[in-house]
N, C-alpha and C positions, 0 to 999 in steps of 0.2 A: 286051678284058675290059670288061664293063660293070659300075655300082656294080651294079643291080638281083640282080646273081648272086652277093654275095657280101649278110652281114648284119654288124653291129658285135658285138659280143660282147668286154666287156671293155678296151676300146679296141683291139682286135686283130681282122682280117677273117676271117670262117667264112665255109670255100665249103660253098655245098649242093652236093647231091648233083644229076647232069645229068639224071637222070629220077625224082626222088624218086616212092617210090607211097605214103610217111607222113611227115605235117609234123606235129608239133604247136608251136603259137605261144603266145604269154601276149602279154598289155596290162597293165600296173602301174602307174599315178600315183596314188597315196596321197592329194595333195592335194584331188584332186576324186574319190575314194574308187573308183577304178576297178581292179576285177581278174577282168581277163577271160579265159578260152583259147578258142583254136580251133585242135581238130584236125580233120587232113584224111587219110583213104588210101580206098588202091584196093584190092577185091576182086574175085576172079572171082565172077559170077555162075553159076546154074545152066544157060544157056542159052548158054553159050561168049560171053557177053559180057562188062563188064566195070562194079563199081558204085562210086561216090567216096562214101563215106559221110564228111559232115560232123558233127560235133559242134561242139556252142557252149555259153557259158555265164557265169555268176559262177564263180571259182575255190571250191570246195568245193560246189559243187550239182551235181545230175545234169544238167541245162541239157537244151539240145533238139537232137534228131538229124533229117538229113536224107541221105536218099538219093537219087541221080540215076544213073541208069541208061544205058549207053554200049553201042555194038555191038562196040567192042572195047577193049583197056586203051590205044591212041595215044589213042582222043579222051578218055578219062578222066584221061590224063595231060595233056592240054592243058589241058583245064577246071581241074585241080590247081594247075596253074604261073598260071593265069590269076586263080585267086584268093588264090594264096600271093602274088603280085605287089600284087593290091589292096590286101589285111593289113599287107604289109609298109611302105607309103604309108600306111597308118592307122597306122602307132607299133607294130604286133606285134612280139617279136621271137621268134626261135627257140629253143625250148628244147630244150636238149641231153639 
């Protein structure tokens, strides 16, 4: 079991899910006025592939979206775990 798979929530450990295809995250410190999310999933595309559409932002803004494009949903879900991993090492945490 490693920390990286599970998050804090509450003082108490949340396991993710082993192949999530939707995260969404928040960032909150008040002190230095930060409230940020980032959602992450996977959709099928038209062409039997698969796409990770990113959202980002201030909390209450429409923020900005990004899409990356995958030839199937394993590498889209690599690319997902690879940057819920990053997030989560930034202070993200998962919102329920």
């Amino acid at each position: 079991m490693r920390l990286n798979d599970f998050t804090v929530r509450d003082g108490a450990f949340l396991q993710l899910a082993l192949f999530p295809d939707a995260v969404s995250l928040v960032r909150v410190y008040p002190p230095r006025n930060t409230w940020r999310y980032y959602d992450l999933s996977i959709q099928p595309d038209l062409f039997g592939g698969a796409a990770l559409i990113r959202r980002w932002g201030r909390i209450g803004t429409p923020g900005k979206v990004r899409l990356d494009l995958f030839p199937d949903a394993g590498a889209a879900a690599n690319q997902l775990a690879r940057l819920l991993r990053q997030k989560l090492k930034r202070g993200y945490i998962v919102r329920s």
